[in-house]
Structure formats: structure tokens, C-alpha cells
C-alpha positions as CSV (number, residue, x, y, z in Angstrom):
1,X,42.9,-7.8,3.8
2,X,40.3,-5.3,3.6
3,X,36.9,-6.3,5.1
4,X,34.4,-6.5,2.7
5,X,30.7,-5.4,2.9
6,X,28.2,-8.5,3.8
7,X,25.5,-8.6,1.7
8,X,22.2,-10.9,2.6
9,X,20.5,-12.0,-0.8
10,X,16.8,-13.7,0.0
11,X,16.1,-17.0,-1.5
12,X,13.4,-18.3,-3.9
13,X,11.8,-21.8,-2.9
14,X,11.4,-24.5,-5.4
15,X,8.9,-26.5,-4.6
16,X,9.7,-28.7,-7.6
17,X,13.0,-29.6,-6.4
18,X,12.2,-28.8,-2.6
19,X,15.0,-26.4,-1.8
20,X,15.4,-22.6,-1.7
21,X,17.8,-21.0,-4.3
22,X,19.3,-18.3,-5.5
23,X,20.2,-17.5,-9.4
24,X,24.0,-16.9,-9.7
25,X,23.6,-14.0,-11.2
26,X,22.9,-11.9,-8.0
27,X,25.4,-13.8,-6.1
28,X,28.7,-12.7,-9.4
29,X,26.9,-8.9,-9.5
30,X,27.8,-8.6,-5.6
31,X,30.9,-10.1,-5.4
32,X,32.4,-8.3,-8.8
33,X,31.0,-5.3,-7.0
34,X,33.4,-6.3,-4.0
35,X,31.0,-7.3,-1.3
36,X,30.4,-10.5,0.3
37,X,27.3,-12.4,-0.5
38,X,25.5,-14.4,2.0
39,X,22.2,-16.5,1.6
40,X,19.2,-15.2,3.6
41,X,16.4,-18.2,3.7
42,X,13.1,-18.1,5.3
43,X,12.0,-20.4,7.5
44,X,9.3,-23.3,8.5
45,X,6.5,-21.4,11.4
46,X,4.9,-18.4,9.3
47,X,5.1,-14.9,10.7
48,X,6.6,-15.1,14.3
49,X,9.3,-17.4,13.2
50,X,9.9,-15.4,10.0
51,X,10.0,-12.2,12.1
52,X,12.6,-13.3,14.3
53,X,15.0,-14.7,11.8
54,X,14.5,-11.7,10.4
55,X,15.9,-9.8,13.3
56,X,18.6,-12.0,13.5
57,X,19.9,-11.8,9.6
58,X,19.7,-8.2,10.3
59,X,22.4,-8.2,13.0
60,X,24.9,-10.0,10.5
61,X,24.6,-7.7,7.4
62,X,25.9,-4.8,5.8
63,X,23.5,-5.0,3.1
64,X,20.3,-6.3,1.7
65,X,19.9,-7.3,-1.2
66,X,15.5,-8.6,-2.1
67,X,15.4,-10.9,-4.9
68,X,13.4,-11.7,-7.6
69,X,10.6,-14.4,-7.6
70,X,6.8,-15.5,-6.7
71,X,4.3,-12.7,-6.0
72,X,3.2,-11.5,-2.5
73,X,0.0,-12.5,-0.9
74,X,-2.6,-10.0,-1.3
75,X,-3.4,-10.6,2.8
76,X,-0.7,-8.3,2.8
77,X,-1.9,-4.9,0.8
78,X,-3.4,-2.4,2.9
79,X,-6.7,-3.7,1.6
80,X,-5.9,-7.2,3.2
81,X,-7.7,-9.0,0.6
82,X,-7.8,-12.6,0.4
83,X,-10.8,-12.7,-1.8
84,X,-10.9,-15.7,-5.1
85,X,-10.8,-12.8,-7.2
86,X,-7.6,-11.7,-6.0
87,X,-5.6,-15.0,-5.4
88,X,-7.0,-16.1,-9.1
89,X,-4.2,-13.7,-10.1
90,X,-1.1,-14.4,-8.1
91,X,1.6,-16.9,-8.8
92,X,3.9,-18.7,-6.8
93,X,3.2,-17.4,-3.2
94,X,5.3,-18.2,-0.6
95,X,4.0,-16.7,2.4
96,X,7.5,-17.9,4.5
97,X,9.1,-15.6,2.5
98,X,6.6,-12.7,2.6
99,X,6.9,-12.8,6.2
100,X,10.6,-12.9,6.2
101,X,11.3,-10.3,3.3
102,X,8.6,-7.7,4.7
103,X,10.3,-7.6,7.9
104,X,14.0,-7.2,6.5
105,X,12.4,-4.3,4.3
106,X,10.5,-2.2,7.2
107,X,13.7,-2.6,9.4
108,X,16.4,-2.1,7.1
109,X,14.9,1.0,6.2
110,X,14.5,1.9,9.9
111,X,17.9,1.5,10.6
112,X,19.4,2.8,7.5
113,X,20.9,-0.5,6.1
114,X,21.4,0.1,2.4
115,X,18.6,-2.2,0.2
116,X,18.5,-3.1,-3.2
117,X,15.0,-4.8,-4.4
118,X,14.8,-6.5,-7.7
119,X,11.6,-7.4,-9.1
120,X,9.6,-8.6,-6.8
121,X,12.0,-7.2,-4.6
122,X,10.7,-3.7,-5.5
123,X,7.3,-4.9,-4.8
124,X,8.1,-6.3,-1.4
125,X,9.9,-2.4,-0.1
126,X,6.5,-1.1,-1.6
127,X,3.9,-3.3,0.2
128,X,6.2,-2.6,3.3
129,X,5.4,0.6,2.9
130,X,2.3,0.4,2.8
131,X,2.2,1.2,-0.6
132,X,-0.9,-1.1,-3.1
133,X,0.1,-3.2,-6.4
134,X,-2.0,-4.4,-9.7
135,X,-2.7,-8.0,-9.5
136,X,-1.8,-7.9,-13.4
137,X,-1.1,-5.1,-15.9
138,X,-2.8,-6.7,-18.8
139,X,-6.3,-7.7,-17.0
140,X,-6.3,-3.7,-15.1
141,X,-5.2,-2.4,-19.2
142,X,-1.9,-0.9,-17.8
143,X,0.5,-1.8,-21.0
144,X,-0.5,-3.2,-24.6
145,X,2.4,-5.9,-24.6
146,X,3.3,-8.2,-21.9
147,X,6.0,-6.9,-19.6
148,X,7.1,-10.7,-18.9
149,X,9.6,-11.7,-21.8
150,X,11.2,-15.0,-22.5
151,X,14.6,-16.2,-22.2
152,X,17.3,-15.1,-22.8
153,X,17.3,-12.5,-20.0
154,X,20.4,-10.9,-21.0
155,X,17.9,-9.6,-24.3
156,X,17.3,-6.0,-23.6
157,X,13.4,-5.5,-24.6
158,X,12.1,-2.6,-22.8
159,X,12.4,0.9,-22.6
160,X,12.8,2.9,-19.2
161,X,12.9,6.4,-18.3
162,X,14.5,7.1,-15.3
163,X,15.9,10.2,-13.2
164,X,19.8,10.5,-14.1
165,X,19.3,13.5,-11.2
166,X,18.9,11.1,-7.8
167,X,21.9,8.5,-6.7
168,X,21.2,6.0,-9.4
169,X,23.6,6.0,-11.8
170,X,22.5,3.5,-14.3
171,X,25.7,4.2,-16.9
172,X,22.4,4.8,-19.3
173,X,22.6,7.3,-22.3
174,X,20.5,10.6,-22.2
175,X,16.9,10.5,-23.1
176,X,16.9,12.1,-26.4
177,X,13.3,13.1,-26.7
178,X,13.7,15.2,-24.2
179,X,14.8,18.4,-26.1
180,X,13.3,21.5,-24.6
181,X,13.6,22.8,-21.0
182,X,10.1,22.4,-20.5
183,X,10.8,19.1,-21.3
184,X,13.2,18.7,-19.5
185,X,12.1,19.7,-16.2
186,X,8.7,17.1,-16.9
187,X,8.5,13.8,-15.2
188,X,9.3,11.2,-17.7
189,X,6.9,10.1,-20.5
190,X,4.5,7.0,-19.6
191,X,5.1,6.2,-23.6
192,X,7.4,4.6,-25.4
193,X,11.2,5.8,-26.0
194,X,10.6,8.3,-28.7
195,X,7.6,10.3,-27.0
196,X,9.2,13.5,-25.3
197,X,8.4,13.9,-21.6
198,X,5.4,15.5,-21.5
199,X,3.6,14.7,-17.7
200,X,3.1,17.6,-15.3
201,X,6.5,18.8,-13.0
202,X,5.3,16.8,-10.1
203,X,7.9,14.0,-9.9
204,X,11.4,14.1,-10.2
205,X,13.2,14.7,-13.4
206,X,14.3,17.4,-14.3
207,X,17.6,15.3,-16.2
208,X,15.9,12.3,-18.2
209,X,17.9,9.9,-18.6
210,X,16.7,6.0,-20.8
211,X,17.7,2.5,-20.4
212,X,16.8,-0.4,-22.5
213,X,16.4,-3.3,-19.6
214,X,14.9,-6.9,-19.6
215,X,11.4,-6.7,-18.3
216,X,9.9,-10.7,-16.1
217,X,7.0,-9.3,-14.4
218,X,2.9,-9.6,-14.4
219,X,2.3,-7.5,-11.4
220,X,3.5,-3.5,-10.9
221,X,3.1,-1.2,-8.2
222,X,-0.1,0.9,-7.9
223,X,-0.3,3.3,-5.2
224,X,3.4,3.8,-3.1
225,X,4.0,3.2,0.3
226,X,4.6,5.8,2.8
227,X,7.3,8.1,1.4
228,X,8.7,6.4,-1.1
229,X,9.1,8.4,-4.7
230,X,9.5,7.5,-8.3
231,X,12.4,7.1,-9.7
232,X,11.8,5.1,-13.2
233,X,9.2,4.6,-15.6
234,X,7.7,2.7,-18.5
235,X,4.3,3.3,-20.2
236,X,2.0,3.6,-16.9
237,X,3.6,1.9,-14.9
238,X,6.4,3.2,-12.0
239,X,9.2,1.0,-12.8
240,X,11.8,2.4,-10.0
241,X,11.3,3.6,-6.5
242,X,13.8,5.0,-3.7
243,X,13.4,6.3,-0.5
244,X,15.1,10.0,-0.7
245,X,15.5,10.1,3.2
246,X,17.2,6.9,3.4
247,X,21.3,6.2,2.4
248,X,20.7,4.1,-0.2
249,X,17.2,2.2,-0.6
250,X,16.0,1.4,-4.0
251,X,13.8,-0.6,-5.7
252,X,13.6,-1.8,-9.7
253,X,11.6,-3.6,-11.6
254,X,13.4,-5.0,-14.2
255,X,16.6,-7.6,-13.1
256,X,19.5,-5.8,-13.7
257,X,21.4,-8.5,-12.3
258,X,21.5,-9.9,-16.1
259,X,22.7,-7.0,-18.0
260,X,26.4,-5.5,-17.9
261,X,24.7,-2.2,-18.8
262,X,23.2,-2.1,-15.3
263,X,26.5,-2.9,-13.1
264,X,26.5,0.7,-11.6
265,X,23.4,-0.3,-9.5
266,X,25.5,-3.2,-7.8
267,X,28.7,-1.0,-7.7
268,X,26.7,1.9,-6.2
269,X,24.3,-0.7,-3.4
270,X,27.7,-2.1,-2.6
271,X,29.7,1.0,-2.5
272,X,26.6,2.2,0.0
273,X,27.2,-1.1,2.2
274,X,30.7,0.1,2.6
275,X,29.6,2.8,5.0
């Protein structure tokens, strides 16, 4: 029997219920994608313990996979605030799992293991970076509508623009506002589906490409860490980011792992994990 890739996935805690978790959905998109999924939890003792496990999981994976969930603590932007201001709008910190995640993110990138981030998971191989986030895009006026939809996840209600150019291959159709080579060689719109691409050459694009995703998020990413680039968009906000040095490291804001449309990200991650 062929070996399949491992892949870590990193757990959620519910403090309701008292145990960490993981939604099923991750779990089915890696194994139909033929890898192995294994359970990645942090642990009781804050930053050295954290650390270390986190050294350890390493040594047992193909593949890292970041999940969605809480936000990360502020302490933790290159700004290192801790004020009210700023924990008044953050929800469900878990500073275990910051410790833990931020760790697998700086050293799977170091050592080239392929990483997927999801939601949060984006946020986390930002802030690892060194890269900034806005505590909420409605209070900073980044988007008129809420980016955090309701159930059912698998409801596709937001539009976004991504580059069909890099290694992502989202199985997405092609943007068609984009009709003119001008146009076409313009970063994607920060409007909604129908606006052609009209922002200066300075990001990649130069083959737009749309999805229609879910959208669960409050926060977005503000200023990117240290070399990552843009690979997605919606309205203002970067809703994709990769690093183009690294194998495969990616990051996405939306939670593909609920949409069929989206299961060439898994195939690709795991396909990556393979060598």
C-alpha cells in the first residue's frame, strides 16, 4: 500500500464542552484528497510548552494544515498591544493555541513543509510573519456588509478575485470583467464582481480569475508579514496570501473546506505533501 502524506490539522477548544475539536469537514477534504489526517492539539503551560510540542508535531508531518477558529491575541502583532481598546474587539482567544499555531507557521515555512491556513489560519501565517491585522472590518470601514455569514456554510455569498496565474488552482471560472489587456494585467478590483480590475500593476494578476466562496470572519489582514504576497481579494481587503519562495504555503480567508467548488486547494496542499 502506498504511503500516504500525514497531514497535522490544529484544534479549536470549546470551552463550553471542555475539549478541543476539529470540524469534520477538514478532516473528509484531506483524506478524499488522499492524505492522512492527524489531530494537532495545544497544550496546558503557554509559550515554552506550546513551543516544544510544536517542535515535536513537526517531526511527525508531511503537512500542515491551520484551522479555522478564535482570533489571535493582539500581544502578538508587531505592535504588541494588549491595550482595552484592542482586546474589546477580539473573540474567543486561546493563547495555548496562538503559541502552538505561530510556531508550526514560522517553522514549517523554514523548512519548507507544505501549509494550508484557513481563516484564522491565514491570519496566524500572517502575524507569523510579522505581518499586522484589523481588529474588525466594520468598526476600521473596510466593507459595507458583514463578511461573517450565517449557516449554512456550504451557501456561497461572496465574491473573490484571485490570481488564476500562481499555484492555486481554485477550479473557478474566469473573471469576466476583466476585458481589456490593460485590464488584464491590473491587480484585481477591491469592488464587487462586476467592476473590471482597475488597481495599479503592482500585485500579481495578470490572469483574473473569480470565485463565489463562503465568507465567517470579523477580523482581515492589514499590513503582510515579511514576504508574503497577495494572492486573493474582496472589496479592501486581501483575502488570499502565499509565500512565492516557499513549495506550497498558502493562506485563505474564506473555509473552503465547505464547498466542492474549492477541492483543488485540498488536492493541490495534499498533492504538495506528497513530495
Amino acid at each position: 500500500m502506498e504511503r500516504q502524506p500525514v497531514i497535522g490539522l490544529t484544534c479549536t477548544l470549546d470551552e463550553a464542552q471542555g475539549h478541543e475539536r476539529v470540524n469534520c469537514e477538514y478532516i473528509d477534504r484531506i483524506a478524499a484528497a488522499g492524505g492522512t489526517p492527524i489531530l494537532l492539539s495545544p497544550v496546558a503551560g503557554g509559550r515554552e510548552a506550546n513551543e516544544a510540542m510544536a517542535q515535536h508535531y513537526l517531526q511527525l508531518i508531511d503537512g500542515l494544515l491551520l484551522t479555522g477558529g478564535g482570533d489571535i491575541h493582539p500581544r502578538h502583532y508587531p505592535t504588541h498591544d494588549t491595550s482595552s481598546e484592542a482586546l474589546a474587539l477580539v473573540d474567543l482567544v486561546d493563547e495555548n493555541r496562538d503559541w502552538l499555531e505561530l510556531e508550526l507557521a514560522r517553522n514549517a515555512r523554514t523548512s519548507g513543509t507544505p501549509t494550508l491556513g484557513i481563516c484564522r489560519g491565514c491570519q496566524i501565517i500572517n502575524v507569523a510573519a510579522g505581518g499586522t491585522m484589523h481588529a474588525d472590518l466594520l468598526t476600521d470601514g473596510l466593507a459595507e456588509a458583514s463578511h461573517r455569514q450565517e449557516p449554512p456554510y456550504t451557501a456561497c455569498t461572496h465574491v473573490v478575485r484571485y490570481d488564476a496565474e500562481t499555484h492555486i488552482a481554485l477550479n473557478c471560472r474566469r473573471c469576466s470583467a476583466c476585458t481589456t489587456p490593460q485590464q488584464k494585467n491590473a491587480a484585481p478590483a477591491a469592488a464587487a464582481d462586476a467592476a473590471p480590475c482597475s488597481e495599479p500593476a503592482s500585485t500579481l494578476c495578470r490572469s483574473c480569475a473569480v470565485a463565489t466562496t463562503n465568507s465567517m470572519h470579523h477580523q482581515c489582514l492589514a499590513t503582510l508579514g515579511e514576504g508574503l504576497a497577495p494572492v486573493a481579494w474582496s472589496e479592501a481587503i486581501t483575502e488570499g496570501i502565499y509565500d512565492p519562495e516557499h513549495p506550497f504555503y498558502l493562506g485563505v480567508q474564506w473555509h473552503p473546506e465547505y464547498l466542492d467548488s474549492q477541492s483543488a486547494i485540498f488536492a493541490a496542499f495534499v498533492e504538495a505533501c506528497r513530495s
